[in-house]
Structure formats: structure tokens, C-alpha cells
C-alpha positions in Angstrom: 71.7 73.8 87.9 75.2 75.3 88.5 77.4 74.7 85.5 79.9 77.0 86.4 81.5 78.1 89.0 84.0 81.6 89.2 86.4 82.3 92.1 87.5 85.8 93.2 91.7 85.3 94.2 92.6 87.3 97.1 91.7 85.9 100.2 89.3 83.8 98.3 92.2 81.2 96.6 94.9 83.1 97.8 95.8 84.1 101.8 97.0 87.7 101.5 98.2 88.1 104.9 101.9 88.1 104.0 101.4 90.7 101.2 100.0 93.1 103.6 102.6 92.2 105.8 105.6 92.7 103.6 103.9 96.2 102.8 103.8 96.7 106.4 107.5 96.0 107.0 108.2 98.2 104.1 106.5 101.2 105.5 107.8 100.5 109.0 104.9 99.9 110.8 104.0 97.0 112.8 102.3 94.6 111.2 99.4 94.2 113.5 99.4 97.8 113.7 99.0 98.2 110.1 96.6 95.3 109.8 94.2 96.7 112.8 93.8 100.0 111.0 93.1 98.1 107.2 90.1 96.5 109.5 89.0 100.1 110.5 89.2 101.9 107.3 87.0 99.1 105.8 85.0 99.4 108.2 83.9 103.0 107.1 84.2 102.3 103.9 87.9 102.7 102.7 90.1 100.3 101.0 93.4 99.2 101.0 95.1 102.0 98.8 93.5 104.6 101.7 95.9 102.3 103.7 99.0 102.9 102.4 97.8 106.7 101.5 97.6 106.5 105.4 100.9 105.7 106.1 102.8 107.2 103.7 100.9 110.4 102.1 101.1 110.9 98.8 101.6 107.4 98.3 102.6 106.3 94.9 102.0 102.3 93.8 103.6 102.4 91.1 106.6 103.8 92.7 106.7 101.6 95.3 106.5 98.4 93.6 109.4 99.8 91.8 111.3 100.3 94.5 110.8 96.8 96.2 111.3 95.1 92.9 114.7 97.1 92.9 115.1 96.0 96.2 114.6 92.4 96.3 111.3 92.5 98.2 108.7 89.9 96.3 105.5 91.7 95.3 102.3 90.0 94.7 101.6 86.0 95.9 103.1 82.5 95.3 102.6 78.9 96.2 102.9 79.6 99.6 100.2 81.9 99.8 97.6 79.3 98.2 94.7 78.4 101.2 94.3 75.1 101.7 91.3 73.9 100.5 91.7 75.6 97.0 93.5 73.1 95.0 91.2 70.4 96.0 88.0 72.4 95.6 88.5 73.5 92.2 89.6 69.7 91.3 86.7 68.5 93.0 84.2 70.9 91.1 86.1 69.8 87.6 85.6 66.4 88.1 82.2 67.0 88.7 81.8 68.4 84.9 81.4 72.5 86.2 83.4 74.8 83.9 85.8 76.2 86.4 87.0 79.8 86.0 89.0 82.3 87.7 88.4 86.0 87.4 89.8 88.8 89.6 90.9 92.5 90.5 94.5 92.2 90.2 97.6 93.4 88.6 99.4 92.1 84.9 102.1 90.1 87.2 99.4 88.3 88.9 98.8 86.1 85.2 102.0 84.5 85.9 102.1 84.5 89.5 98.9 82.8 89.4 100.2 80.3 86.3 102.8 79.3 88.7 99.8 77.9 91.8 99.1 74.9 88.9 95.3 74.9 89.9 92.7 73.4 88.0 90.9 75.8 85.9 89.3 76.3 82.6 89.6 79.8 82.5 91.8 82.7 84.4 90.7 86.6 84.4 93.0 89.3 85.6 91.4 92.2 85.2 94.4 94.5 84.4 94.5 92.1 81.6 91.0 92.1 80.8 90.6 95.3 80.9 87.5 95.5 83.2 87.5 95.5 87.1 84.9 94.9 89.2 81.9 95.6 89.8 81.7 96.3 86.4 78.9 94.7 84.9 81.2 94.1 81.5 83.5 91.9 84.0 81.2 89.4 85.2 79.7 89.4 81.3 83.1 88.0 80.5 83.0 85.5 82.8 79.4 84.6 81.4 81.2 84.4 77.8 84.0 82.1 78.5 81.7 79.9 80.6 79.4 79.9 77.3 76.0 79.4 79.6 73.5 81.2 81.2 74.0 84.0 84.0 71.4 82.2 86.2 73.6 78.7 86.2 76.8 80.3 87.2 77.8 80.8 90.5 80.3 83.6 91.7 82.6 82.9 94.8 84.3 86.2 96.4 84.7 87.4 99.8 84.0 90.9 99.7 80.0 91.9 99.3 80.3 95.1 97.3 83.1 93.4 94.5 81.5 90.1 94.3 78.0 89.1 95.7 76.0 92.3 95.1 77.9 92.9 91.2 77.4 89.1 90.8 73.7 88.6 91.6 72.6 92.1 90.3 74.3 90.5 86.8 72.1 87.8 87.4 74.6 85.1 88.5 74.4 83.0 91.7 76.8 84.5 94.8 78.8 82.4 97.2 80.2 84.5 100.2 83.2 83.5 101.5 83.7 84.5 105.1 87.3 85.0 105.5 89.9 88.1 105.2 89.4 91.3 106.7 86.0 92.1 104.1 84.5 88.4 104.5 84.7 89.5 108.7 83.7 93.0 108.1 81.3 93.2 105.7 79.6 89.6 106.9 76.2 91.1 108.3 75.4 92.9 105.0 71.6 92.2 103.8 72.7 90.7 100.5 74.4 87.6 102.1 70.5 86.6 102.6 70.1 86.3 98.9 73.2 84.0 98.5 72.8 80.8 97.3 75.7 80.1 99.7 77.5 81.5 103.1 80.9 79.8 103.5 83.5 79.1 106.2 85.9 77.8 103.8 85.7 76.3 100.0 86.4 72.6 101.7 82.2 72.0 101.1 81.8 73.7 98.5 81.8 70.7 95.8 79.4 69.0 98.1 77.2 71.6 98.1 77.4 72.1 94.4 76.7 68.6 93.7 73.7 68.6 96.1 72.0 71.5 94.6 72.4 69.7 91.0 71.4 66.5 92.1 68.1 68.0 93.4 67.4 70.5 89.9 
């Protein structure tokens, strides 16, 4: 059975297109521009620092942020940035009886910036709080502690293949992929997917699918 059930945030509960924006109109660059060339540098395996690095060399995150804060541009997500189906996908799941948790690469601020969505969850991981960032193995064994059961009952929602599904399932856990953002378009044809337990469009069936697969165990 699936007892529990960890979400990845960005672009999993949380739509970062108008982050990447704002960091687009802060460099000065188009945002389709600058969103066209995050799809290609994943694409050959770069990430979104080698982004920014792109666009302004020498790039400096810490800086930056600084600088925005200083300047009155928001950094990080809000309410407005929560997808649609979230809230009603992790209630749905609680009110089933799965332990619910939340566990992510993401900055200090996101603790509070998440606090502030109100979503139902047992648990919440940042992992600049934690400590750990995936794919470390320690992270998803810290998920596996708060949840308090087995690897093999847990199930691990992300939409990027190398930070979520293969970390997840080579800890043992289940792996949901999510098929949305630029990684859940890029990296959708990757061999792992076929060892999901599930491939998603959205989180809308999820609960369904969760309570199907216990109903059946």
C-alpha cells in the first residue's frame, strides 16, 4: 500500500513561470527569450544557475537576490503561484489517511513563503533547512523518517527525472512523474518513467489513483 505520499514544490505544487520571469526582466532579456534558452541548456544537461551564468557572467545569487530585495522586486513564490489542483490533491490524499509531506530543493525563505500557501500537510522539507538536497540519498531517508513507514509504501511526486524519480526509486520509494515545467517536458522520454508507479498530466487524479492502488493491495 501507499501510506505516504511526498511532493517536490517547484513546478510540482508551485508554477514557477513568473519567477523565471521576474529574473528575466531583471536581466533584461525577453522573457520568452530567456525561457527558450532554459529549455535548451536542460536539454544538454545544464540547469538553471548555467542560466543566469548565461546571461550575466560571473553571476552571483546571492548578490542578486540582494539587490532585488533592496529593490522591491519579490523573490521566491506566493499564493498566486500555487497550481490548481494542489490544494485539493493534498486534502484529498489526507482525508484518505496518507501521511502527507512536503520536501524540496529550495532556499531558507521558501519555509515561510510556503507557510503562507495554507496547504494541507503533515510535514514540510526545505532542504536549505534540512541540510540535505537532492538526490542525496540522506534526503529522501528524511522523508522516510518523518513519514515513520517503509521506503517501499511511500511514493515520491517530482517533475524532474534525475532530482526525484531515479533518487526516489533507487532509495527504494515509489516515483510519480509529473509531466509539467520545462524538466517534466524535457526529460519526459527518459527510461526510468517505465518503472514509475505513476506518469501524470496533472495532480487532479492523483487521489484516485492512490486510493485504487490501496483498495486493490
Amino acid at each position: 500500500m501507499i501510506r505516504a505520499v511526498f511532493f517536490d514544490i517547484g513546478e510540482t505544487l508551485v508554477n514557477e513561470c513568473e519567477i523565471y520571469g521576474r529574473w528575466a526582466d531583471w536581466l533584461g532579456v525577453p522573457r520568452h527569450t530567456f525561457v527558450a534558452k532554459l529549455g535548451a541548456l536542460l536539454a544538454t544537461g545544464g540547469n538553471h544557475m548555467d542560466l543566469l551564468e548565461h546571461f550575466r557572467p560571473g553571476f552571483d545569487l546571492e548578490k542578486e537576490q540582494r539587490r532585488r530585495a533592496e529593490a522591491g522586486v519579490p523573490n521566491g513564490f506566493g499564493p498566486a503561484d500555487l497550481y490548481p489542483d494542489a490544494r485539493e490533491c493534498l486534502a484529498a490524499l489526507r482525508a484518505q489517511g496518507v501521511f502527507v509531506g512536503v520536501a524540496g530543493n529550495q532556499p531558507v525563505e521558501a519555509a515561510e513563503q510556503f507557510a503562507s500557501l495554507g496547504l494541507e500537510a503533515d510535514v514540510v522539507g526545505i532542504s536549505d533547512v534540512w541540510g540535505l538536497q537532492k538526490p542525496d540519498p540522506a534526503f529522501f531517508a528524511r522523508c522516510a523518517g518523518l513519514a515513520g513507514v517503509p521506503a517501499a509504501e511511500i511514493l515520491y511526486v517530482g517533475d524532474r527525472v534525475d532530482n526525484d524519480v531515479r533518487p526516489a526509486l533507487a532509495y527504494g520509494m515509489r516515483a510519480a512523474f509529473l509531466r509539467r515545467g520545462p524538466w517534466g517536458v524535457i526529460q519526459g522520454e527518459d527510461e526510468a518513467l517505465a518503472r514509475c508507479t505513476f506518469v501524470l498530466d496533472d495532480l487532479a487524479g492523483l487521489p484516485g489513483l492512490v486510493a485504487a492502488r490501496n483498495a486493490a493491495a
